[in-house]
N, C-alpha and C positions, 0 to 999 in steps of 0.2 A: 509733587509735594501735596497737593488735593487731594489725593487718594489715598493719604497717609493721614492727613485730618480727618479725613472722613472714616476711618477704619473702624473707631469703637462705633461708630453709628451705623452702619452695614454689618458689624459682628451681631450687637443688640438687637436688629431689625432682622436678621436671618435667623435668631435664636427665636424669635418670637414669633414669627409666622413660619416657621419650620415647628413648635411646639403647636402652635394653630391648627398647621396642616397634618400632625401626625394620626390625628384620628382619620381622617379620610383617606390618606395612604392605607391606613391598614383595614379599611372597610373595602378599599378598592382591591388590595391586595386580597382577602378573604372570598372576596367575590370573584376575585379571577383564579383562585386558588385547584377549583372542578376544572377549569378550563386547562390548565398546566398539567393537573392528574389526564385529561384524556388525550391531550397532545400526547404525553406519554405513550400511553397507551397503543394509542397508533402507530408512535414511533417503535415501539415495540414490537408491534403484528407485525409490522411490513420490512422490517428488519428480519425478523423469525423466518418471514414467508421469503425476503430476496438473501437469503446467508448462504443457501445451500446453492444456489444458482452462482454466486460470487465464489465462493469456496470450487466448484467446477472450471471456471474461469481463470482462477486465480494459479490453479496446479494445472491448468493446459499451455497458459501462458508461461511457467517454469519447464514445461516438461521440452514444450518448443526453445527456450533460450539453451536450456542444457545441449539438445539438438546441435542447434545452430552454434555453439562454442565448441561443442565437438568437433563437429567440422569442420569448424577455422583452425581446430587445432591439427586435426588428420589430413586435413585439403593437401598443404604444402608438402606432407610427405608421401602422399600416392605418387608421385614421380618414382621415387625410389623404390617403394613396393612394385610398380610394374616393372621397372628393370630387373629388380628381384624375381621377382615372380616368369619373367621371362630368362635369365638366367636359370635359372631350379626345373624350368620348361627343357632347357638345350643340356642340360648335364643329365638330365632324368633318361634323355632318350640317347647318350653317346653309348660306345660300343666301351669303356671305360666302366660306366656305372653299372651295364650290363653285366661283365667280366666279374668286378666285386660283388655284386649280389650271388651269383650262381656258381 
């Protein structure tokens, strides 16, 4: 209940030393003002100079997942490709496939 009496006296007293203190904010503000432009700056250079190295990175690490989902997705069907492919092996060389081709 204190802190409800006391409320117009903490509004009045932050109004007024917040009006106090605005010139010095904005003189500290001003003065830090170059310092924020070259933070920039730099942030800028060394972004410019690591994007290209990122960008390389970024499409090797794609190119390997594309890969590796490939595979997870062919892996389970090489089974039946080598049966295939060994079937197509035994009908190529019978005396049957011979006969129809020639």
């Amino acid at each position: 209940m204190f802190h409800l009496l006391m409320l117009p006296f903490r509004l009045a007293f932050g109004i007024l030393f917040g009006i106090l203190a605005l010139p010095f904010a904005l003189l500290f503000g001003l003065l830090f003002l170059p310092f924020l432009l070259l933070r920039f700056v730099f942030k800028l250079a060394i972004g410019l100079l690591v994007m290209p190295f990122v960008l390389i990175v970024t499409i090797m690490a794609i190119v390997a997942t594309l890969f590796a989902l490939g595979l997870a997705m062919i892996g389970p069907l090489l089974p039946f490709a080598v049966v295939g492919l060994c079937v197509w092996f035994l009908t190529r060389r019978s005396q049957a496939a011979i006969a129809v081709r020639g």
